[in-house]
C-alpha positions in Angstrom: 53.8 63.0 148.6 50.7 64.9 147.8 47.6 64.1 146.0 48.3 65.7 142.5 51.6 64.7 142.6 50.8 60.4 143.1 48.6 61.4 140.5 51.4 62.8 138.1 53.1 59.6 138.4 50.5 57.2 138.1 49.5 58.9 134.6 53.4 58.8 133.4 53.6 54.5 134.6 50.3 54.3 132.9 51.8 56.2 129.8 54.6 54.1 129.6 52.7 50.8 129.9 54.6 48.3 127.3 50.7 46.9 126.5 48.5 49.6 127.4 50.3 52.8 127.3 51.0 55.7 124.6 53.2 54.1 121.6 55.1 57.4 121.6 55.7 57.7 125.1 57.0 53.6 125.6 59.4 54.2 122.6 61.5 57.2 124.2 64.4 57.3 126.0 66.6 59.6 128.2 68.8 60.7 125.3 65.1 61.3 123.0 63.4 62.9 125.9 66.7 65.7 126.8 66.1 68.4 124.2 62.0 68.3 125.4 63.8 69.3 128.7 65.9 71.9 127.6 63.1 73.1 125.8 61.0 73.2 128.3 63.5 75.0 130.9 63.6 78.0 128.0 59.5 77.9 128.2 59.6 78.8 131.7 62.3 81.8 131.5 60.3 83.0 128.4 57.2 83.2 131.1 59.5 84.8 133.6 60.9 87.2 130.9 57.2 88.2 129.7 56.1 88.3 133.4 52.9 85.8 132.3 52.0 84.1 135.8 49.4 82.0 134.3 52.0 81.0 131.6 54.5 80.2 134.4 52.0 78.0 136.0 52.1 75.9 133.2 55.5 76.0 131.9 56.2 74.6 135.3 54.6 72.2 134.9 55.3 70.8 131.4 59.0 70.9 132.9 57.7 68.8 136.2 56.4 66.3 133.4 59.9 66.2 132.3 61.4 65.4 135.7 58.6 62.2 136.2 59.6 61.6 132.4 63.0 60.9 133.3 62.5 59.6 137.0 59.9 56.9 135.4 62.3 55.8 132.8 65.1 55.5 135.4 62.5 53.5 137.9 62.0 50.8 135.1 66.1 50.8 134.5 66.4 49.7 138.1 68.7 52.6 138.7 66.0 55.1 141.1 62.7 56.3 141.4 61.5 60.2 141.8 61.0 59.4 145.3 64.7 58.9 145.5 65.1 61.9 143.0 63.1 64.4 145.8 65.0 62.8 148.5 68.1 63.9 147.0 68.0 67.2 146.0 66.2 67.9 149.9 69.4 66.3 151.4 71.5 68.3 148.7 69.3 71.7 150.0 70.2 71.5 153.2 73.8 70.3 153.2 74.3 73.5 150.7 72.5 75.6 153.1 74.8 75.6 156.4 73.8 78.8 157.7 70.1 77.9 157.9 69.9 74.3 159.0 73.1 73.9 160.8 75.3 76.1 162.6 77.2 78.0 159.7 77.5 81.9 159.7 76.2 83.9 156.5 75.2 87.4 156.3 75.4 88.3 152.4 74.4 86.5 148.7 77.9 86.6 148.8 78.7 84.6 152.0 76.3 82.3 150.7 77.9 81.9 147.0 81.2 81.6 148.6 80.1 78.5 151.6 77.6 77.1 148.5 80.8 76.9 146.0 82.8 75.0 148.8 80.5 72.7 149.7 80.4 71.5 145.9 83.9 71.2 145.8 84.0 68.9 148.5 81.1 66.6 146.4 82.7 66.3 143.3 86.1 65.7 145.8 83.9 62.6 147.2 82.4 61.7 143.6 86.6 61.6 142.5 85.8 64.7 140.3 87.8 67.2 142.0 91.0 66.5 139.3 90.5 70.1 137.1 89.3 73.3 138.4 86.6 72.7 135.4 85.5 69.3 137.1 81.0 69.6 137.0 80.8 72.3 134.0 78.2 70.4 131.9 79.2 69.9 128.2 75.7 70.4 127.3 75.4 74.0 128.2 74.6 76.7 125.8 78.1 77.6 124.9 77.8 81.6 125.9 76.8 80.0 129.3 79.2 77.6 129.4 81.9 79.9 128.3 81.0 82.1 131.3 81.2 79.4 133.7 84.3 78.2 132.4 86.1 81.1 132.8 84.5 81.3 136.1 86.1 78.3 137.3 89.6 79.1 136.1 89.3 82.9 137.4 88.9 80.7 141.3 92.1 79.3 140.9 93.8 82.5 139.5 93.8 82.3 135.9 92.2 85.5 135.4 92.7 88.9 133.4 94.3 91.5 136.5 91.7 93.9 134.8 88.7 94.8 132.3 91.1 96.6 129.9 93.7 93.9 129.5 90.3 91.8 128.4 89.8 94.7 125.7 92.9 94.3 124.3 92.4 90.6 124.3 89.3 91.2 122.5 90.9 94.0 120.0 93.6 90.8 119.1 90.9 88.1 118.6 89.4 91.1 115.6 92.4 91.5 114.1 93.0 87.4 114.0 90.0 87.1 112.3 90.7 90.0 110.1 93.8 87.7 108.6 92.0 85.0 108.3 89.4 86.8 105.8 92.8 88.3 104.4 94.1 85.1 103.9 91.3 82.9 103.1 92.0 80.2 105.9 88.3 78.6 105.8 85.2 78.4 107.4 87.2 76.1 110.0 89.8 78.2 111.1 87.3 81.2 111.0 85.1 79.2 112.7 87.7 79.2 115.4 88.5 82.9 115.5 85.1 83.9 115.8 84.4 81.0 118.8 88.0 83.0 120.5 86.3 86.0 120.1 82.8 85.0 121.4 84.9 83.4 124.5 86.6 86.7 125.1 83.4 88.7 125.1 81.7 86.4 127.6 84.6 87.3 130.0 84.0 90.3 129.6 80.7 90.1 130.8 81.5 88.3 133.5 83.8 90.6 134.8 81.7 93.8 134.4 79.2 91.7 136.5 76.8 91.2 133.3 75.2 87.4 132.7 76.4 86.7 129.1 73.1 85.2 128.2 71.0 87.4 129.3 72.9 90.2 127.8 72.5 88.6 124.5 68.9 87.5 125.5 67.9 90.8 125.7 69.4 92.2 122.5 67.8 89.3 120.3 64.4 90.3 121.6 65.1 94.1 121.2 65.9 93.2 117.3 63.1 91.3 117.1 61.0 94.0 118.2 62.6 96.6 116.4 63.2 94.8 112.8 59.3 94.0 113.3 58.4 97.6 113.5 60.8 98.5 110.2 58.6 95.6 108.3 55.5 97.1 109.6 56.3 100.5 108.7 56.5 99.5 105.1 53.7 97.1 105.1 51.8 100.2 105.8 52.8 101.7 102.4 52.3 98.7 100.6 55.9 98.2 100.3 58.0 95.0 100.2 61.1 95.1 102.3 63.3 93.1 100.4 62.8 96.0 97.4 64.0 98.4 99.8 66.9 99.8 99.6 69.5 99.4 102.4 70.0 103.2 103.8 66.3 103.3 103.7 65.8 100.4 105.8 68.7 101.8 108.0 67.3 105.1 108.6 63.8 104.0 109.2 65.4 101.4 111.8 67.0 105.0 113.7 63.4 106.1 113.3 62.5 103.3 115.7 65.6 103.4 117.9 64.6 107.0 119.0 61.3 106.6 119.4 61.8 103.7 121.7 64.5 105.8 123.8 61.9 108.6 123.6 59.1 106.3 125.1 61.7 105.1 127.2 62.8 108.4 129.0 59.1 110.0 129.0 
């Protein structure tokens, strides 16, 4: 264990002193502390997305914090420590990894997937979880991920579209669905269950054109962002509100942008 790092976990027991530590701190739990940690994952692939190194460095960090957080609270539980957390995952690494630390043959990503996928099969077979193909897809998953992932699982065992049109046409029936449901004014529950079919559909489709779901949709958010942004700016220059505007105007100065980031783009 290094220096910084006995350090790191000194502060958290001394944080979550019952006498002497930080009120907030000794009051949280494992279910209060989760969403920090989710959070905090999103921090460091906002740093990755904006390429920020010196943001990354702390991201990193504040997501380490999380990992004592929860290793700490578990130590005082009697259940394990984060010595036992590092030991695990390094014992996890290298069973996963065959083909570097023992005598297994891969020569592609692929290869690698393929031996990586197998070798968690046969843990979840030891842990008694191996009853569903969609044994170890956490529930807590952003549903577009966990969508993709589901339909990842069932595709392994053959429950798959034979092709990206049929999915089309899948998708094309899942509009129309929703269509009668408008018609008929079902509700916000049984729309609410058209649209979720649709949304599955989609993610399959990414997944089978080889396109991360949530990074798709990652992407397009932030383009919107960026080019709704420049719409408001371009009539805060002219002293304009935008919620006076008028829609086709709003709509042609949002092609304005469009091409002039395609311009940029292409130059």
């Amino acid at each position: 264990m290094t220096k910084n790092t006995g350090r790191l976990l000194e502060i958290m027991a001394a944080l979550r002193d019952p006498e002497t530590g930080c009120p907030w701190d000794v009051k949280q739990d494992f279910s209060t502390i989760a969403p920090y940690t989710i959070e905090e994952a999103y921090e460091v692939a906002d740093a990755i997305g904006r390429n920020d190194m010196a943001d990354l460095k702390d991201e990193l960090g504040d997501l380490l914090l999380q990992v004592v957080f929860h290793a700490r609270m578990a130590e005082e539980a009697g259940h394990f420590g984060f010595d036992a957390v590092a030991q695990g995952i390094a014992e996890k690494m290298i069973r996963r990894h065959p083909h570097v630390f023992a005598d297994a043959a891969a020569e592609t990503p692929d290869d690698v997937k393929t031996s990586w996928e197998e070798t968690k099969a046969q843990e979840r077979a030891a842990k008694g979880q191996n009853e569903s193909a969609l044994d170890g897809v956490a529930t807590a998953l952003p549903a577009l991920i966990r969508a993709e992932k589901l339909s990842k699982r069932a595709a392994r065992v053959g429950f798959e579209w034979p092709n990206v049109e049929m999915v089309f046409g899948d998708i094309d029936e899942e509009i129309g669905e929703i269509r009668d449901e408008i018609a008929a004014d079902g509700g916000p529950d049984r729309l609410e269950d058209e649209v979720g079919d649709l949304l599955f559909c989609v993610a399959n489709l990414a997944r089978m054109l080889g396109v991360d779901p949530e990074a798709a949709l990652r992407r397009t958010n932030e383009k919107f962002d960026r080019r709704f942004r420049a719409v408001e700016a371009s009539f805060k220059a002219e002293g304009t509100d935008i919620s006076t505007a008028e829609l086709a105007e709003m709509d042609r100065r949002w092609d304005q942008v469009k091409a002039a980031e395609k311009k940029n783009a292409a130059a």
